[in-house]
N, C-alpha and C positions, 0 to 999 in steps of 0.2 A: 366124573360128572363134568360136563361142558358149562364153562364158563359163562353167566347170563348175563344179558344187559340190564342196566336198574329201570330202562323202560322197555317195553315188547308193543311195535307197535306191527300195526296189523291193517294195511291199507291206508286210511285219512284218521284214524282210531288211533291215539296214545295211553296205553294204558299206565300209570305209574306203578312199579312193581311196590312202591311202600304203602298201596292200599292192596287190601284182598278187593278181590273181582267174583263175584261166585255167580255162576253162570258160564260154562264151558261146552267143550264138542259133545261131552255125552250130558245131559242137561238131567234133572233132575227133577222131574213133570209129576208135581204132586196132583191131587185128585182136584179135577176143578181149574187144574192151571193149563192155558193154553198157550200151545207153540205157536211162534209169533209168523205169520208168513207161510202156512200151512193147516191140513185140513187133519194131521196125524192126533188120535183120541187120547187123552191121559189114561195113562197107567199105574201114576204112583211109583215109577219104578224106573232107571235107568231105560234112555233108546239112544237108539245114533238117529242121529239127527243132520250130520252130512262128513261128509271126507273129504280125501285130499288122492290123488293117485302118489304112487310110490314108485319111485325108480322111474327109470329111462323106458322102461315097456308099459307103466300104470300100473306095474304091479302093486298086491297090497298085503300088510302087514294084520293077519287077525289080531281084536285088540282080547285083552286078556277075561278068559270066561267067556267069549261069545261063541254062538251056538255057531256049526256049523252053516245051516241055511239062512242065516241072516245074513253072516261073512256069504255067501253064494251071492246073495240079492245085493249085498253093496259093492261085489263085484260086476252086476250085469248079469250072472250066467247064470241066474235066474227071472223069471217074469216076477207074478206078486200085484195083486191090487195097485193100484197108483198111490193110494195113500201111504204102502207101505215101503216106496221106494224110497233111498235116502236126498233129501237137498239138501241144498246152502243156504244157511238163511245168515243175514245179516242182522242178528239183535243185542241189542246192550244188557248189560249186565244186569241181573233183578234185584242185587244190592252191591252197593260200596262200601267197605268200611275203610275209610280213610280219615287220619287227623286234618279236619281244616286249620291247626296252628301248625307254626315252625318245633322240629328238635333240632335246637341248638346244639351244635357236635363240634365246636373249634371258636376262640375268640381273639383278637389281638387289637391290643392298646398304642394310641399314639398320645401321649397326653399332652407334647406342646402345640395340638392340631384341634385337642379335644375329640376324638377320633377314636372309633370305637366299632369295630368290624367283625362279622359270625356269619359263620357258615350254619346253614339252614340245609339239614339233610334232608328233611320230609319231603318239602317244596322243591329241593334245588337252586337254592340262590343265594346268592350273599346280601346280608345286610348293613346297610352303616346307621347307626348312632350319634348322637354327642356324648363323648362323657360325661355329661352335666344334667342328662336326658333321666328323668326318674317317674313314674307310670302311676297317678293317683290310682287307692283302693278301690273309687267308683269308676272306672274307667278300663275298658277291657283289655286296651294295650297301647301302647305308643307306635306310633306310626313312623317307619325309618324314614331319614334324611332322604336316605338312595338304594336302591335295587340295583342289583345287574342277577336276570335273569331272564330265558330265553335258547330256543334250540340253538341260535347262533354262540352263545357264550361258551358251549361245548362244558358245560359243567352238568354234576349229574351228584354221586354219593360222596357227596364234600366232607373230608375228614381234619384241615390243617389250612389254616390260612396265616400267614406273613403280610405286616406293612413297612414297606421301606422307608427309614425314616426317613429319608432325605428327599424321595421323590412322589411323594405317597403310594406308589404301584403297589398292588393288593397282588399276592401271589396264595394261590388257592391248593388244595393236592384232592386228586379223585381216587377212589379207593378201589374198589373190587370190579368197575365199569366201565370206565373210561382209562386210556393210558398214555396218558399226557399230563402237564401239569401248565395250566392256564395263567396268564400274567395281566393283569389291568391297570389302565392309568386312574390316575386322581379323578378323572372329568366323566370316564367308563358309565352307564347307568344305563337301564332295562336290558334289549337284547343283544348288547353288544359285543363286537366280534373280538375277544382277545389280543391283546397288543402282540402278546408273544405267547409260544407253546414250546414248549421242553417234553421230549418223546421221554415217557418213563417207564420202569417195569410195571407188570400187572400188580395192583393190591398194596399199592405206595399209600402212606398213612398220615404222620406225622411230617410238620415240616423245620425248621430251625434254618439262621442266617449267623456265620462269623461276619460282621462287619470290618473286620481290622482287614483278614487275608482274603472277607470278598470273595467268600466258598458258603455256596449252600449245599446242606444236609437233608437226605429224607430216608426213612425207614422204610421197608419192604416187608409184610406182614409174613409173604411164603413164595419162590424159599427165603428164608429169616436173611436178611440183609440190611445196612446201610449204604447209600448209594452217594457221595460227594461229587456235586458239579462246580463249576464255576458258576458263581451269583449270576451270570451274564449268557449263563449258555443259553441254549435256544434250538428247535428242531430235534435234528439227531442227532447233537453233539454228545459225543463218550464220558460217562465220568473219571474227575481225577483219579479215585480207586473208590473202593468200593471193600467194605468191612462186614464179611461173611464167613461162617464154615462151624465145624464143630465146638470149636475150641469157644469160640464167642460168647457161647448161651443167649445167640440171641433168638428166643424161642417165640414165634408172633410180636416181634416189636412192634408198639405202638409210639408214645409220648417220646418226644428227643427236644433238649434244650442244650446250648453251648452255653459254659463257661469258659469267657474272654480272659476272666482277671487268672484263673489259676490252671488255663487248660484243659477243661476235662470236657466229655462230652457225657451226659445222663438220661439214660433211655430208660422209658417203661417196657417189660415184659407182659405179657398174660400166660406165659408157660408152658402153651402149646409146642410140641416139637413132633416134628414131623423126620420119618428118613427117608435117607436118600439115596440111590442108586450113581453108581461113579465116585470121582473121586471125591475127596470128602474138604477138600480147601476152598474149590472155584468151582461154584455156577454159574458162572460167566466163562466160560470155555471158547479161544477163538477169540478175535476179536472183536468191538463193539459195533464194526459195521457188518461185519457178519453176521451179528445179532439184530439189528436191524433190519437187515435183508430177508435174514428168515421170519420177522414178524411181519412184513408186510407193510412198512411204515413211509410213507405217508399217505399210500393208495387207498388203504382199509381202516387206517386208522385201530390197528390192532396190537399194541405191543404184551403179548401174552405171558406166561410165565418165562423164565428165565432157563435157560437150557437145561439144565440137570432136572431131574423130572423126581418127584418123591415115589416111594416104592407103595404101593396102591396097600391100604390095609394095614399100616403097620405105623404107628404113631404113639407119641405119651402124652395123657393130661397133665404136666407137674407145675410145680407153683409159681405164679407171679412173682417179678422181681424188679428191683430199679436197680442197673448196669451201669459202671461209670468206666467210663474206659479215656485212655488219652485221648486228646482231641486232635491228635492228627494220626490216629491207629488205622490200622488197614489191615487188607487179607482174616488171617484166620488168628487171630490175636488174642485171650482172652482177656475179659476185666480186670479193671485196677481191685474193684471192688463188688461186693453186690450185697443191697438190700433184700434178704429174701428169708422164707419161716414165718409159720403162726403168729407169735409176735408185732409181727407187721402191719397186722388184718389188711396188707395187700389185695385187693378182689375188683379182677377186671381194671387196675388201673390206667387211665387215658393220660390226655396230653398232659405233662409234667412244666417246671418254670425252675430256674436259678435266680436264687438273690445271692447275689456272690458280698455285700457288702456286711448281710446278715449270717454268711454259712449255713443258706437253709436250703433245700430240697422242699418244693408243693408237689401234692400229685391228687388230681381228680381220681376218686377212690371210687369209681361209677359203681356197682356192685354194691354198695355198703352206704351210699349214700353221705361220702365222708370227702373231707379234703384232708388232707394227711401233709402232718410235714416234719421235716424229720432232718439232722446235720447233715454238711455235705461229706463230712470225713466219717458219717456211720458206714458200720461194715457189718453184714451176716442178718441173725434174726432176731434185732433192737426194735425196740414198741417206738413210734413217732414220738416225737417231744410236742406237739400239739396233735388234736382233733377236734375240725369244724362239723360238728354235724348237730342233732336235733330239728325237733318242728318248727321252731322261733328264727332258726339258720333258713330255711327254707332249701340247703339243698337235698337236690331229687336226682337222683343217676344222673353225676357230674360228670361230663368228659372234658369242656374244655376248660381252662383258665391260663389267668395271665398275669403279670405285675405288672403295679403301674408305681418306679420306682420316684417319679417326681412328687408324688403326691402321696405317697405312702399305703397305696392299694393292692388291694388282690379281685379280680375279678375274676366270675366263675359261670361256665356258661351250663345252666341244668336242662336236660332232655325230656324228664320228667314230670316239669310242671310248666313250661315254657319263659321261664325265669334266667334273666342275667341279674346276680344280685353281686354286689359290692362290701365288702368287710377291710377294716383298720387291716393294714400286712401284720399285727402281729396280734388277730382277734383270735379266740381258742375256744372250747368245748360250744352249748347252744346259742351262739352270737347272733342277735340277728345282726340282717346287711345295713347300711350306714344307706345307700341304693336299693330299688330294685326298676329294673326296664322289663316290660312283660310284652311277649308277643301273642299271648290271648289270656283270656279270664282269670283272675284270683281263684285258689282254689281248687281249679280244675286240674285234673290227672292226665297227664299226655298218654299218648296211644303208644309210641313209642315204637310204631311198627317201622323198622329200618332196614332195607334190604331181606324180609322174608326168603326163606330157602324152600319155604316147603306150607302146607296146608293138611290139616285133618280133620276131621269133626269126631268129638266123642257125644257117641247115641245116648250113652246111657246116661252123662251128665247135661246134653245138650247142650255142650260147649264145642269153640272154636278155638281148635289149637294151633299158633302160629309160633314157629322156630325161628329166630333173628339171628 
């Protein structure tokens, strides 16, 4: 399946892929309803309603189940009434369903700045905050400090956002859309153009900073990879190495944190493993500007998958894991450790955090509705030593969170109900938050629709079923 972008746009038309759009080329003309721009009668029933020529001669592609002499007539090489010939018509969709709030999908705390930053997948943008910022019950949401959002900011399915402490620059990671990773200053707000961009692989997720050696990390969801740059790279600069291959189990990484005090690095899994055709250590075959080359980087702005290509039809569901590997591991290495088993009620978890002074592992438990946290020296299939969840906790399909180690926080960003809420770092079972910042209504249940793959209608429940 070809790679899509998270917008499709179509002339001076941007459609966002995280609303459905229902109204397409073959339209669905109930009784009564008129095609807009045309004299053609309802039918109740699927028509073509216009084309496109195919190929270098106009050739054209029958669509699936039409009749022969209709494919004739929207080829020309037939006549046919006028009304029954196919146009173009230019019309907008006959609904939207799109969330007008943000899914919160990534968060990062600066707390001597009061500084409080989220990636907003729905919308596409980043938000900042104060830490101090808290959202009365009557009151629909709080309104951020600052935006950076805009075709120019080159951001789109925001999964992992970083803030330097030292300089405030906001560094962002785009996921399955874009393939770069965008960098912003302190001052940065609405459509601004990126300080810096770092050429990444396709489907880059999670992002994590060593401050000491001044090496940034990020996850690669497929093929399963860790990719280490230099904090400072930029462009098409090569990674130091890059932590991938069989041996790893790194299966869909998501969530990636550095632990500075003891070394380790701790990544979420969701389990997914895919295989792979070639050798089984380096998808990175060749060198990194030959891999550049062949994406097409900087002309197309298309850095694709990574050279080794998975074998089409051949894959496992198996279980979420939290991975801890050294933190200067590379190639095809396996874990120190892994968090993984029933046990765990591991499900779907997202970006993860270290508190190296408590020995604890957080991990947004998105699926389950849970923050999970659990020692850093657990091994195998051990139950968390805390879980934050319940109604009074308020979270809802958690993916990101963060510690804020000055002040003794954990913050948590939910997709679910458009809630950043705030808990004591060692709050446990239905806690509520100490905080909450709301980017729309109390109450209300997020749409949740992120990156759609696909669209169905079931007839007989008159339901919309949309895959994520």
């Amino acid at each position: 399946m070809a790679d899509v972008k998270r917008t499709a746009r179509s002339g001076s038309m941007t459609v966002p892929v995280s609303a459905l759009v229902v109204g397409v080329a073959l339209v669905l003309a109930g009784a009564g309803d008129a095609v807009i721009g045309s004299t053609r009668t309802p039918t109740g029933a699927a028509q073509l309603v216009s084309f496109e020529p195919f190929g270098d001669q106009g050739d054209m592609c029958p669509l699936p189940g039409m009749a022969p002499a209709a494919f004739a007539r929207a080829q020309g090489a037939a006549g046919g009434a006028a009304e029954n010939r196919p146009i173009h018509l230019d019309r907008a969709a006959t609904r939207v369903i799109k969330d007008p709030y943000p899914a919160w999908s990534a968060i990062a705390v600066n707390p001597e700045n009061n500084m409080v930053v989220l990636t907003d997948e729905n919308m596409h943008r980043i938000a900042e905050f104060s830490r101090l910022d808290r959202t009365p019950p009557n009151v629909e949401m709080t309104t951020p400090r600052r935006v950076i959002e805009g075709v120019n900011t080159e951001t789109e399915m925001l999964t992992g956002v970083y803030i330097d402490p030292k300089t405030l620059d906001v560094y962002v990671t785009n996921n399955d859309t874009v393939n770069f990773m965008p960098m912003f200053s302190r001052e940065a707000v609405g459509n601004a153009v990126p300080d810096r961009l770092l050429a990444t692989p396709h489907r880059s997720w999670g992002i994590a900073v060593d401050e000491l050696r001044q090496e940034l990390y990020m996850t690669i969801q497929s093929p399963s990879a860790v990719t280490v740059y230099k904090k400072t790279a930029t462009g098409t600069d090569a990674p130091l190495r890059i932590l991938e291959g069989d041996a790893t189990e790194l299966n869909d990484p998501r969530g990636i944190a550095v632990d500075a005090v003891n070394h380790f690095l701790v990544i979420s899994t969701h389990g997914h493993k895919r295989f792979y055709g070639g050798e089984a250590v380096s998808t990175l075959r060749g060198t990194w500007e030959q891999f550049i080359q062949r994406s097409g980087f900087p002309e197309q702005v298309s850095l694709r998958q990574m050279p080794r290509r998975y074998l089409p039809g051949l894959g496992q569901i198996g279980e979420p894991s939290i991975n801890i590997y050294a933190l200067n591991a590379k190639g095809n290495t396996p874990p120190l450790r892994m968090i993984k088993g029933p046990h765990t009620q591991l499900n779907w978890p997202g970006h993860v955090a270290v508190h190296e002074q408590r020995g604890e592992i957080f991990v947004a438990n998105d699926a389950n509705n849970q923050i999970l946290v659990f020692k850093l020296t657990d091994n195998g299939d051990v139950a968390p030593t805390r879980v934050i969840s319940g109604p009074r906790s308020l979270v809802s399909a958690p993916t990101g969170l963060a510690l804020d180690r000055v002040n003794g926080e954990l913050w948590v960003a939910n997709m679910g109900n458009y809630a950043v809420t705030v808990y004591p770092v060692a709050a446990n079972g239905d806690a509520p938050p100490v905080r909450t910042i709301r980017g729309g209504p109390a109450g209300k249940i997020g749409l949740m629709i992120g990156n759609p793959g696909a669209v169905a209608y079931d007839s007989k429940r008159q339901e919309i079923l949309v895959p994520n």
